[in-house]
TIBANU-645277 format. One record per residue (C-alpha): residue number from 0; z, y, x. Coordinates in steps of 0.2 Angstrom, whole numbers, always signed. Each point is the difference from the previous one (the first is absolute). Example, Ala and Ser with C-alpha at 12.3 -4.5 7.8 and 13.67 -1.06 7.14 Angstrom:
% residues 2
<site 0; <+39; -22; +62>>
<site 1; <-3; +17; +6>>
% end
This chain:
% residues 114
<site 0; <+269; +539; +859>>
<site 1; <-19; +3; -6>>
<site 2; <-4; +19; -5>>
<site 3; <-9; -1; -17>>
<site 4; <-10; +15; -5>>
<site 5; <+3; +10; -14>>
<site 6; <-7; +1; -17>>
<site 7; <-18; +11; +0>>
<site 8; <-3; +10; -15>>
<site 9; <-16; -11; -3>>
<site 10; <+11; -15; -1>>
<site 11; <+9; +9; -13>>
<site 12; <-14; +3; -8>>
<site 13; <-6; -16; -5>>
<site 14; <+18; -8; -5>>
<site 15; <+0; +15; -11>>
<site 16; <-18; -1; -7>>
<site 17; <+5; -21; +1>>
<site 18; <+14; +4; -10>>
<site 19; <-9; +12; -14>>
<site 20; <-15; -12; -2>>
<site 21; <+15; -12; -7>>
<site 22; <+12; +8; -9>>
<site 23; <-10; +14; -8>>
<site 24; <+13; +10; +6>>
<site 25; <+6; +13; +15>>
<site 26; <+13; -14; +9>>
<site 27; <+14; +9; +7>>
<site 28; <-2; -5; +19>>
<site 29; <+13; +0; +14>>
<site 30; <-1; -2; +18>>
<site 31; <+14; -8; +9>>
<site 32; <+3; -8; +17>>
<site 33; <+5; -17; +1>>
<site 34; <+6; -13; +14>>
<site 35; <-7; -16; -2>>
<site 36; <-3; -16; +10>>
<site 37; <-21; +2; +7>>
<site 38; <+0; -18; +1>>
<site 39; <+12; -14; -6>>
<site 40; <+8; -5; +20>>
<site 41; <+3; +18; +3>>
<site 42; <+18; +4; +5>>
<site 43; <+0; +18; +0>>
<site 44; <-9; +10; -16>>
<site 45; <-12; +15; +1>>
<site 46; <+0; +14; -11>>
<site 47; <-15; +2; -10>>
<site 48; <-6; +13; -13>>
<site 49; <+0; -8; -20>>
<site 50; <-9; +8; -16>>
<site 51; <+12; -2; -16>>
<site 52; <-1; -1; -17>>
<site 53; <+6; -8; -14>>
<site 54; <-6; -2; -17>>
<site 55; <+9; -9; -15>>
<site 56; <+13; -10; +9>>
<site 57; <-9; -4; +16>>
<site 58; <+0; +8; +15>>
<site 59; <-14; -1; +14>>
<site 60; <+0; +3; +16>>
<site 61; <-17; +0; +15>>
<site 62; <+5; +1; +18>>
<site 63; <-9; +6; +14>>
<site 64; <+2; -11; +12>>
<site 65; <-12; +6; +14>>
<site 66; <-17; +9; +0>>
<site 67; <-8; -8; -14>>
<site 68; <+13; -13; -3>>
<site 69; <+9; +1; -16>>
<site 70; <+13; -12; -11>>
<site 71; <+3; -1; -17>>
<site 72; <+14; -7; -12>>
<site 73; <+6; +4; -18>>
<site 74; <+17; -2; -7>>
<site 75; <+14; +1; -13>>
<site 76; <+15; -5; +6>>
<site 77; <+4; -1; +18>>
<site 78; <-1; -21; -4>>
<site 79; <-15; +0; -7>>
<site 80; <-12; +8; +13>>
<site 81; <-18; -5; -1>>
<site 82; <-17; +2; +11>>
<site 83; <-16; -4; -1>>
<site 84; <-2; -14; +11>>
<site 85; <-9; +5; +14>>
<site 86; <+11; +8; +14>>
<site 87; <-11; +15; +6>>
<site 88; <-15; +12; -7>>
<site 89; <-13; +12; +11>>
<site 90; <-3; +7; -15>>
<site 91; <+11; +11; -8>>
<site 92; <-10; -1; -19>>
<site 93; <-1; -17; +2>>
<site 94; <+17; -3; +4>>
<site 95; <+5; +11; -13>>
<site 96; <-10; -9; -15>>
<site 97; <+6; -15; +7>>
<site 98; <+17; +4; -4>>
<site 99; <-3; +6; -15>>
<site 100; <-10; -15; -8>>
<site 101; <+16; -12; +8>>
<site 102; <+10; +12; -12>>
<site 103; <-9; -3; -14>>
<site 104; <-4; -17; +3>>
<site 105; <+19; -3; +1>>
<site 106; <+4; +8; -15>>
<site 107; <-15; -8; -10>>
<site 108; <+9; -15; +5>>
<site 109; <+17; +4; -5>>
<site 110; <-4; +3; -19>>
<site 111; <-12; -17; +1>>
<site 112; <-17; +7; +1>>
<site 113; <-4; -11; +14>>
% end
């Protein structure tokens, strides 16, 4: 099993600012650890540390998978998990803005706007 680092406060950081810049708000963030498959033939999973938040009825999650490696993916309902398309980030803002620009792609989409 792969050691994953943990979260840095700088990381922190820019989700947090990420998140301000969006919502125009202070976004209650979590940190979590989560085990996840690295790549889709793994067997076995690694345990990596997450940044959570929700906002309206979606829920958002950003792994760390590895030094400078991070994963995104938005969700609902346990069935209806999205991501942004591309597997992995070295950049932890564009990762972030990523994800949030699939959310509100998605929703835009959902009521018709696109």
């Amino acid at each position: 099993m792969q050691d994953v680092p943990d979260i840095s406060e700088s990381e922190t950081w820019v989700v947090k600012t990420t998140l301000q810049e969006r919502y125009k708000e202070t976004v209650e963030l979590q940190i979590a650890d989560a085990e996840i498959r690295l790549r889709p033939s793994d067997r076995e999973v690694t345990s990596c540390p997450v940044w959570y938040w929700q906002q309206n009825d979606c829920n958002f999650v950003v792994f760390k998978t590895g030094t400078r490696k991070y994963r995104s993916q938005f969700f609902y309902r346990l069935y209806q998990q999205y991501g942004t398309g591309k597997l992995d980030y070295s950049d932890i803002a564009e990762c972030v803005v990523s994800l949030l620009q699939a959310q509100a792609d998605h929703e835009a989409k959902e009521r018709g706007d696109i």
